[in-house]
N, C-alpha and C positions, 0 to 999 in steps of 0.2 A: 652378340646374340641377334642373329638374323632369322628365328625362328616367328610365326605369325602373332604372337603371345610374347611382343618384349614390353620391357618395362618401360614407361614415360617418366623421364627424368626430372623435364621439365614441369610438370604437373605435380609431381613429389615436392621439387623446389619450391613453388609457387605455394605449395600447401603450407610448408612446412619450415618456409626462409622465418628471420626474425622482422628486415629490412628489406629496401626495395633492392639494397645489392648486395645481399645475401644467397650462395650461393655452397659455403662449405662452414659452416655454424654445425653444432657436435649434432642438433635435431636434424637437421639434412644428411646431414653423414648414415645417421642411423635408422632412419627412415628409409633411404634406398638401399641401405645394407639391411633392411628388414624386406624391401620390394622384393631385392633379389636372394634372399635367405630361403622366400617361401617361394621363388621361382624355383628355383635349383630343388627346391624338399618336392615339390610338384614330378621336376624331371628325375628325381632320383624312385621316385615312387612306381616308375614303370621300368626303369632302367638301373635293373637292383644291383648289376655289376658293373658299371661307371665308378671305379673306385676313384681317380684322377675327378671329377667330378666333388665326390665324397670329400676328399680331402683339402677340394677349394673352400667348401660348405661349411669344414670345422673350422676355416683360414676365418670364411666371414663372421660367425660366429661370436668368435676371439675378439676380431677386433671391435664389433658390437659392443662388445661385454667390455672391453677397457674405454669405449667412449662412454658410454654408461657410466661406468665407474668412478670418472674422470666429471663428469654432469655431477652427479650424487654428490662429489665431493666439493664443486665450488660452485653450484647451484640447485639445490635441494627442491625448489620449485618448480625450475624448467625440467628439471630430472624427473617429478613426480607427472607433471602435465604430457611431457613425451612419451611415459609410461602408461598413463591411462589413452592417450589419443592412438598410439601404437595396438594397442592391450597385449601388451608384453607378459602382464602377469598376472594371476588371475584373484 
């Protein structure tokens, strides 16, 4: 994404690590899969016929949804705290 409006990785990370070298923990993961959830929902908003686009969007979605569910199941705290820091839901 070389557009003027990309995502900082590293700033996501630094937010959202647990440790100093944490780097790929399920809250980072989901976190940039949420940066760039609402990038993509941004460019699909003007670019109603980007289907290839579209169907990366459902890709990141998914896999959001199974780290999610994968949190909930063997950390119900950190699941709930990534959820409300996120505002995933309302």
């Amino acid at each position: 994404m070389s557009d003027h409006n990309t995502i900082d990785k590293t700033a996501i990370i630094n937010e959202y690590r647990l440790d100093e070298k944490d780097t790929g923990s399920c809250e980072v993961q989901i976190a940039i899969l949420s940066a760039r959830i609402a990038h993509l929902t941004n460019h699909l908003a003007t670019n109603k016929k980007d289907f290839h686009s579209r169907r990366g969007l459902i890709a990141m979605t998914s896999r959001r949804r199974k780290l999610l569910d994968y949190l909930k199941k063997h950390s119900l705290d950190r699941y709930s705290n990534i959820i409300q820091r996120l505002k995933l839901r309302k």
